[in-house]
C-alpha positions as CSV (number, residue, x, y, z in Angstrom):
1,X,19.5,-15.6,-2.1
2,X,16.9,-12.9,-0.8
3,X,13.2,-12.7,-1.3
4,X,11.8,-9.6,-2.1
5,X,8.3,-9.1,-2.1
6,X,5.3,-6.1,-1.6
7,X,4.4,-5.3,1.8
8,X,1.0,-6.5,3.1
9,X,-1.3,-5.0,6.3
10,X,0.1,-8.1,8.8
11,X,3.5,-7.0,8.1
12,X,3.1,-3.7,9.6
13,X,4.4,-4.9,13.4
14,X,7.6,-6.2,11.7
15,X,8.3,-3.6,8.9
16,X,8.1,-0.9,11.9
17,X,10.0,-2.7,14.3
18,X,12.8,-3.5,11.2
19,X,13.0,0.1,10.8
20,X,13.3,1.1,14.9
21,X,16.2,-0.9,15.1
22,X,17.9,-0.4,12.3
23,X,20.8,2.4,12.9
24,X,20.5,3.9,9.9
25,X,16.5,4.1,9.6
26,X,14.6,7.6,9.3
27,X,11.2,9.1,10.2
28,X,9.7,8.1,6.7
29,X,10.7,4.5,6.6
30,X,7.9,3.4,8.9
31,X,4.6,1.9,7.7
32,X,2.4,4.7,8.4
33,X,3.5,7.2,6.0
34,X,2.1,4.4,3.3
35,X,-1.1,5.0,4.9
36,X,-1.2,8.8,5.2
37,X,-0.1,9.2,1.1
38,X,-3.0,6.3,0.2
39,X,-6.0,7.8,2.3
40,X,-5.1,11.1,1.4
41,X,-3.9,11.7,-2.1
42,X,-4.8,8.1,-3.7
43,X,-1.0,7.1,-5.6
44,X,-0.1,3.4,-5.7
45,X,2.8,2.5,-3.2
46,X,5.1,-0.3,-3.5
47,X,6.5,-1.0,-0.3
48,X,9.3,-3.5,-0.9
49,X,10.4,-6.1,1.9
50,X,13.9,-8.1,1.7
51,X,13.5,-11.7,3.4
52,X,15.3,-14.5,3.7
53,X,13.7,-17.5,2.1
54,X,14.4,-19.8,5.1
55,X,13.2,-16.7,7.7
56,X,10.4,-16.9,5.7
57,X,9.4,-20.6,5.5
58,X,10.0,-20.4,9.1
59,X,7.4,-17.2,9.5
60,X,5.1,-18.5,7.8
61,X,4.8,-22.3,9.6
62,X,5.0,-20.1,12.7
63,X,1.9,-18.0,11.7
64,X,0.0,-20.8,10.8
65,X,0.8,-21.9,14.4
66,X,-0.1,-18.8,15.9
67,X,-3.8,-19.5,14.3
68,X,-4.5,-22.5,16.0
69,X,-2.8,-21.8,19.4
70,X,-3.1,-19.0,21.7
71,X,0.6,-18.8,23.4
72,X,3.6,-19.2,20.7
73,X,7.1,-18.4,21.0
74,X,8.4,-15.3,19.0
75,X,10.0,-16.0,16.2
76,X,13.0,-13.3,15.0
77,X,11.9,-10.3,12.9
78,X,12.4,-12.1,9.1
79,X,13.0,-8.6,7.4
80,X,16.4,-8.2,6.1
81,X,15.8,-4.8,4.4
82,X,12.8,-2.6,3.2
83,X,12.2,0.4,0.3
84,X,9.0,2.3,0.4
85,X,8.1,3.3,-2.9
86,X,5.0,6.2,-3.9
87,X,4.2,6.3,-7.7
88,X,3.9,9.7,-9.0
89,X,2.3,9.8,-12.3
90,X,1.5,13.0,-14.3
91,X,1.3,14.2,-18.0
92,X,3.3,17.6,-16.9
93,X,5.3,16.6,-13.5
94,X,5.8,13.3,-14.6
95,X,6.2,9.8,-14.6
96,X,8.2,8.6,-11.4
97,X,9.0,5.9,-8.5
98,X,9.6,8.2,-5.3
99,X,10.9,7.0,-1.9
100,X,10.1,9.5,-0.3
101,X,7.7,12.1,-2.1
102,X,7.0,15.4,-0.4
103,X,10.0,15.0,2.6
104,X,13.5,14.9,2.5
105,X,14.3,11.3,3.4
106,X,13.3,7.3,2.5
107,X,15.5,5.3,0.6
108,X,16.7,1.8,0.9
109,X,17.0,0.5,4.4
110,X,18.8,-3.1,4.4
111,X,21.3,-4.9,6.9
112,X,24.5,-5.4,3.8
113,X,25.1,-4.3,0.1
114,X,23.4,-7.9,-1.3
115,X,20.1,-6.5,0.2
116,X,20.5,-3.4,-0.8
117,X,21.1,-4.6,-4.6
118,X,17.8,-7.1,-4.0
119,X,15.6,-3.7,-3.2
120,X,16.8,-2.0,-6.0
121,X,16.8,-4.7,-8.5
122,X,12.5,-4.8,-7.3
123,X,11.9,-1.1,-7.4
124,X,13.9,-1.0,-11.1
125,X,11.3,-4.7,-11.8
126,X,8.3,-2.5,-10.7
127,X,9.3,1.2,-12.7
128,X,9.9,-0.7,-15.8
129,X,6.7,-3.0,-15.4
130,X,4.5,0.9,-14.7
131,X,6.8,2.8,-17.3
132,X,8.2,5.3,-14.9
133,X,10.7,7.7,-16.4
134,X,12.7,7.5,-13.3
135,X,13.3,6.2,-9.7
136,X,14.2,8.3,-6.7
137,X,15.6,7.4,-3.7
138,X,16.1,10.3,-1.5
139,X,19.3,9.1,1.1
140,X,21.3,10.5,3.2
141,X,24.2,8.1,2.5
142,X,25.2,7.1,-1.2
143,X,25.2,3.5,-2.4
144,X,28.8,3.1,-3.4
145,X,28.7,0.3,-5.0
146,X,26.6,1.7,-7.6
147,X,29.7,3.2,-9.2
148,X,30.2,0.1,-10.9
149,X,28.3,1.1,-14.1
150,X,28.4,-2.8,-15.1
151,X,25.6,-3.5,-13.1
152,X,22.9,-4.7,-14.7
153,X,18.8,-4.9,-14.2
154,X,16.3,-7.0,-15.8
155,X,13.9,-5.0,-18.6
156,X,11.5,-8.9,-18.7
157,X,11.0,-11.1,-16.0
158,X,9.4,-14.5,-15.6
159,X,7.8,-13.2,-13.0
160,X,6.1,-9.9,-13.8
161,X,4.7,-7.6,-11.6
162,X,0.9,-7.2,-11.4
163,X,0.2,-3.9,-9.4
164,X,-3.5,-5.3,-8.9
165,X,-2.0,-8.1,-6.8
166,X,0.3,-6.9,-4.1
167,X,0.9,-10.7,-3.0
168,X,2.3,-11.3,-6.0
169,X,6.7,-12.0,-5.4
170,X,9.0,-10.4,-7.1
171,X,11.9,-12.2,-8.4
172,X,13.7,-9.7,-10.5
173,X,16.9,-12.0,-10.5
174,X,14.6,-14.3,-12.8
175,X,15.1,-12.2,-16.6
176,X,14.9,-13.6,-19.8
177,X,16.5,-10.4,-21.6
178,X,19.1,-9.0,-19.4
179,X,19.8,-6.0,-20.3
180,X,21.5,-2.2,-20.3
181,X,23.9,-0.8,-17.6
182,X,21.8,1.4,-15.2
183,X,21.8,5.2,-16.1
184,X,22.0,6.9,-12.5
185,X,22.9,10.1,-10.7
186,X,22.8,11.4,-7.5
187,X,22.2,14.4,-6.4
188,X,23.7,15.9,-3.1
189,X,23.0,20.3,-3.9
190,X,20.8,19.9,-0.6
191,X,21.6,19.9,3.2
192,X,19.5,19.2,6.1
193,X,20.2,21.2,9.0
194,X,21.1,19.8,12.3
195,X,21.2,20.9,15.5
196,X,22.6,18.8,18.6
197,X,20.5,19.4,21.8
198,X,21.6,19.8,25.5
199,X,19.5,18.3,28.2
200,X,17.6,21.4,28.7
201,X,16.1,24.4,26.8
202,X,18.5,26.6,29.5
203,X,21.7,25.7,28.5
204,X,20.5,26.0,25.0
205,X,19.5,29.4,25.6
206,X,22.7,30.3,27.2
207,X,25.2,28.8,23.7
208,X,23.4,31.5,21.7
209,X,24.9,34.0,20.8
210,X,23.5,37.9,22.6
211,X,22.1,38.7,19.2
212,X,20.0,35.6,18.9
213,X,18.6,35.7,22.2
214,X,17.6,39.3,21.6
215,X,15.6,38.2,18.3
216,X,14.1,35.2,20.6
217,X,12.9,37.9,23.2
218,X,11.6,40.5,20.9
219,X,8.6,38.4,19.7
220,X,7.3,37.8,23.7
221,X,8.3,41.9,24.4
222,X,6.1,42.8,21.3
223,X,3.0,40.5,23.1
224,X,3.2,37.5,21.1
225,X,2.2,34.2,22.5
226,X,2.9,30.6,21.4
227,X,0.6,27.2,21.9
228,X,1.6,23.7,21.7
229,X,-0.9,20.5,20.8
230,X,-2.6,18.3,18.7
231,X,-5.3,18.5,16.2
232,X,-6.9,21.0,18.1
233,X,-4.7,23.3,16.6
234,X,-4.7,22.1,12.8
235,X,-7.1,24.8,11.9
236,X,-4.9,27.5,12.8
237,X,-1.6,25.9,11.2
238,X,-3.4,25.3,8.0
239,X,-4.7,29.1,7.8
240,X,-0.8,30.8,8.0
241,X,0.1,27.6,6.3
242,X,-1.6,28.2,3.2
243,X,-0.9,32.1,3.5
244,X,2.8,31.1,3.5
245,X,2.4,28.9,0.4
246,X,0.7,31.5,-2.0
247,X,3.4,34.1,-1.0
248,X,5.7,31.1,-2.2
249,X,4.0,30.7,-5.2
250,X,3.6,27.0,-4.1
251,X,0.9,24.7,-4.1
252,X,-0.2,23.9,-1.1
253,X,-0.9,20.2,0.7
254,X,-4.3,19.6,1.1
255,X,-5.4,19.7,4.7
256,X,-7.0,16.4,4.9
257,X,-2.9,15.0,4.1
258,X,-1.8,17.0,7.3
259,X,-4.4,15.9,9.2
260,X,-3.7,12.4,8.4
261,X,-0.1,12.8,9.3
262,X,-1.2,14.4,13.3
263,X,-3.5,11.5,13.5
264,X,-1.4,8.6,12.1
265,X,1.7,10.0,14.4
266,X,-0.3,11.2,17.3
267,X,2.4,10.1,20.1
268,X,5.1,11.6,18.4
269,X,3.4,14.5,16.3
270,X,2.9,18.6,17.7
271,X,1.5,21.1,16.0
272,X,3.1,24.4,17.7
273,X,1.2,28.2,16.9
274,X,2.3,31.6,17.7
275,X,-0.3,34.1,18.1
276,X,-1.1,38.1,18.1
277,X,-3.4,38.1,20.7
278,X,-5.8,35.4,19.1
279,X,-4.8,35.9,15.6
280,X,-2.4,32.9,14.5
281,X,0.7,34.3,12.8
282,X,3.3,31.4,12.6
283,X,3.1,27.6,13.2
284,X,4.4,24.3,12.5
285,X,4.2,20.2,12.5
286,X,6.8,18.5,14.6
287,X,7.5,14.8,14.4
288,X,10.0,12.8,17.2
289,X,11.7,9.7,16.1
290,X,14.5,7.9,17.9
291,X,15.9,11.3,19.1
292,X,15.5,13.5,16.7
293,X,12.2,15.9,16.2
294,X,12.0,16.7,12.5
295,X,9.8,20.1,11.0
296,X,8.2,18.8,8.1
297,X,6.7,21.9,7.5
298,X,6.8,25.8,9.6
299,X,5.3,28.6,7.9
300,X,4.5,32.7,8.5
301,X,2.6,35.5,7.6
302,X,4.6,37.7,5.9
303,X,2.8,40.9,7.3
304,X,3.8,40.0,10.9
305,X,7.4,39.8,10.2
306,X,8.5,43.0,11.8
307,X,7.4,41.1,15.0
308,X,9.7,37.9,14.7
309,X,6.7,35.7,15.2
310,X,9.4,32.8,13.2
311,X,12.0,33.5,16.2
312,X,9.0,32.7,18.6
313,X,8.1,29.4,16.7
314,X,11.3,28.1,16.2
315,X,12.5,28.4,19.5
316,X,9.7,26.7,21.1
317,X,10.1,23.9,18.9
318,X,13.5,23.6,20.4
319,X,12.1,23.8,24.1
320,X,9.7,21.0,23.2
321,X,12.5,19.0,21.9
322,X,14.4,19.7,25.0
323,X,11.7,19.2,27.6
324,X,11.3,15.5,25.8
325,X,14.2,14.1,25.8
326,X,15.0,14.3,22.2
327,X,19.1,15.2,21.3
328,X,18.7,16.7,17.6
329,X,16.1,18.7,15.9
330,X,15.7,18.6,12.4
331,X,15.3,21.7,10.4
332,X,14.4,20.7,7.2
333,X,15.9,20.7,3.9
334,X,17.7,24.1,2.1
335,X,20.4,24.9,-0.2
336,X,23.7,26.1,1.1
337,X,23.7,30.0,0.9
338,X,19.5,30.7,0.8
339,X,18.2,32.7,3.1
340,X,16.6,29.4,5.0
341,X,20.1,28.1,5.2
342,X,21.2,31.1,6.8
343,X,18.2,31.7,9.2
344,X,18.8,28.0,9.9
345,X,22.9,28.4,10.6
346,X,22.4,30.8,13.3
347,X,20.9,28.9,15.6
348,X,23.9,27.0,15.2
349,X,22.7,24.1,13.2
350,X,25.3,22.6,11.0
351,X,25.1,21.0,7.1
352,X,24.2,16.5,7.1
353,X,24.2,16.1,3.0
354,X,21.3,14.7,1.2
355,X,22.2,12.3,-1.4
356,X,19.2,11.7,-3.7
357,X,19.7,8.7,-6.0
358,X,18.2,9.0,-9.4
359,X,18.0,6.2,-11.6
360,X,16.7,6.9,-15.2
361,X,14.9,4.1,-16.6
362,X,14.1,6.6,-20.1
363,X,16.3,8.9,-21.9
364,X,19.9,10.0,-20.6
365,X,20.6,11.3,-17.4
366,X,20.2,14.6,-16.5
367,X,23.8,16.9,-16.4
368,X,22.2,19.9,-14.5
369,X,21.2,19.9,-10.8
370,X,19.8,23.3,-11.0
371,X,17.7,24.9,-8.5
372,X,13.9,23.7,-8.3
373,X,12.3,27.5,-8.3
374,X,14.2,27.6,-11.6
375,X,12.3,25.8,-13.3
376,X,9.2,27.4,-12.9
377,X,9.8,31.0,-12.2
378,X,7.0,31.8,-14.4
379,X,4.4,29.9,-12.8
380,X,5.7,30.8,-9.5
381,X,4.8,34.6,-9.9
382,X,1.5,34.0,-11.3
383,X,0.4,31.6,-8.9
384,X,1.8,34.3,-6.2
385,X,-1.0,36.7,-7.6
386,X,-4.2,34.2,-7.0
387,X,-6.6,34.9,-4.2
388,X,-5.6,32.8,-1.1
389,X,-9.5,31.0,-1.3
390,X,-8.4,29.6,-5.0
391,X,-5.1,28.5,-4.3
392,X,-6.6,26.7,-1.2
393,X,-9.1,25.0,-3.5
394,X,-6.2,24.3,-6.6
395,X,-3.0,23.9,-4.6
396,X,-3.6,20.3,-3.6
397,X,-5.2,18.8,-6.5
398,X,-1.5,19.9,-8.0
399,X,0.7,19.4,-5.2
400,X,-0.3,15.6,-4.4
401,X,1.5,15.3,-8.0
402,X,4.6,17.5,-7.4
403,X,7.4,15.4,-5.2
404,X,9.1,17.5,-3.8
């Protein structure tokens, strides 16, 4: 049988070192993304951890030790799986459990299918216990077993959840009125792009195509220039950054979540700028983890286009990658046929599916997977009209609600 219970602050060492080794871990399964969304935009998290009960008997004698003696042998990491949950709650973009909101990835992370079914018998526990409408796991695998539509989850437990006390175990295995098959679907519309890396920024230059490395040069023949560093430069991405999102017609993230994000990840976090003279036209976060640097987010200014400032950006987020060591850059999420997907492709990045699980916990699953602009077309154009100043002010008291 496996434990599950809520993370805590002394399990940070383990949970992160759990989701290093694990082969099939991502950026957004380590501990500090629970910190960024909590200092910055408030929601509740539920950070699930898988144990064994004997592991943990045995961790906690040996951390009682640990008090009381200064040298201790280490004892083996007790974490059998993890599922970081965010809870999204609001009366017009709803009610939900998201692992992970805002980024493409998350999801369950265990060592076997009995794990896996642990973590998602405590996220379903915890929706039902809050009321969720729904619980989304954003993978880039699919949990096969969940094609048996026989499984069941518990809607009471002996044990229930009280959000006020994180300490408090979860034992959803424990109902006293089991209960309806699970209404899921998943989702796989959207691609991340992929790109494998050779050992140097050279030889990368030299697979492109004579057409690409023409649109990489014009941007440096038209006297463009490109930075890469820290916080230093967060000023700058957040200026074209919010630009960018108002020609969207998107909320934008609040600055203070970015921020959080280049401090939390310092080692492994870049914020890379391309300038007109000292005027910042284009930029981007980078993020490294276990050989892949992922973009988050990359924006320009419209106006500037004629100058290819996003050729500029985008390949010297590939020399950086190159010049670290990593093998694979990540560009972000798009839908097969958009224009990203196609400025994306010609650098020679190739399709990795995103599976997003969605398990509906009210109501009847939903039969469409429609685009997400769709939806709110109408919004879209009017918020495209606001003065950049409001939508700066706005944007993030809306987007820190919007998961996507």
């Amino acid at each position: 049988m496996i434990d599950v219970r809520q993370y805590k602050d002394i399990d940070a060492v383990e949970w992160d070192t759990y989701v290093n080794n694990h082969p099939d871990s991502n950026l957004y399964h380590l501990s500090g993304w629970k910190r960024v969304i909590e200092k910055t935009y408030g929601h509740s998290t539920y950070y699930l951890m898988a144990i064994n009960p004997t592991n943990n008997a045995q961790r906690t004698t040996h951390n009682h030790q640990r008090t009381t003696h200064n040298t201790q042998p280490v004892t083996p990491n007790p974490i059998r799986g993890i599922l970081p949950l965010v809870h999204l709650k609001h009366f017009i973009f709803g009610n939900s459990l998201i692992s992970m909101p805002f980024f493409d990835m998350g999801g369950v992370l265990a060592d076997n299918v009995e794990t896996e079914r642990a973590l998602l018998d405590g996220a379903v526990n915890i929706g039902v216990r809050l009321g969720v409408d729904s619980i989304e796991l954003r993978h880039t695998k699919t949990l096969n077993w969940l094609v048996d539509l026989s499984q069941t989850y518990p809607t009471n437990s002996t044990n229930p959840i009280n959000p006020k006390n994180p300490t408090n175990p979860i034992n959803p295995t424990n109902s006293i009125n089991p209960i309806n098959p699970i209404n899921h679907q998943t989702h796989s519309h959207k691609v991340r792009m992929l790109l494998e890396l050779p050992e140097s920024s050279e030889m990368l230059m030299k697979s492109f195509k004579s057409k690409l490395r023409s649109q990489i040069k014009k941007p440096i023949k038209e006297g463009l220039s490109s930075k890469i560093g820290g916080i230093e430069f967060l000023e700058d991405f957040y200026k074209v950054f919010t630009i960018n999102m108002r020609d969207l017609g998107s909320p934008v993230h609040s600055k203070k979540l970015v921020k959080k994000v280049v401090e939390e990840f310092s080692d492994q976090c870049k914020i890379v700028t391309v300038y007109k003279e000292d005027l910042p036209v284009a930029s981007s976060v980078v993020v490294g983890f276990k050989g892949t640097l992922e973009n988050p987010w990359a924006s320009s200014l419209r106006q500037y286009s004629r100058l290819s400032p996003n050729m500029l950006l985008y390949w010297n987020m590939l020399v950086y990658a190159c010049e670290n060591g990593y093998s694979c850059f990540d560009f972000g999420r798009s839908t097969p046929g958009e224009g990203t997907h196609r400025f994306k492709k010609q650098w020679g990045a190739v399709p990795d599916p995103l599976n997003w699980l969605y398990i509906f916990l009210k109501g009847e699953p939903e039969l469409s997977q429609s685009t997400d602009k769709s939806k709110f077309e109408r919004a879209i154009s009017y918020w495209q009209k606001l003065p950049v100043p409001v939508t700066k002010l706005v944007g993030p008291r809306i987007r820190k609600y919007i998961g996507l």
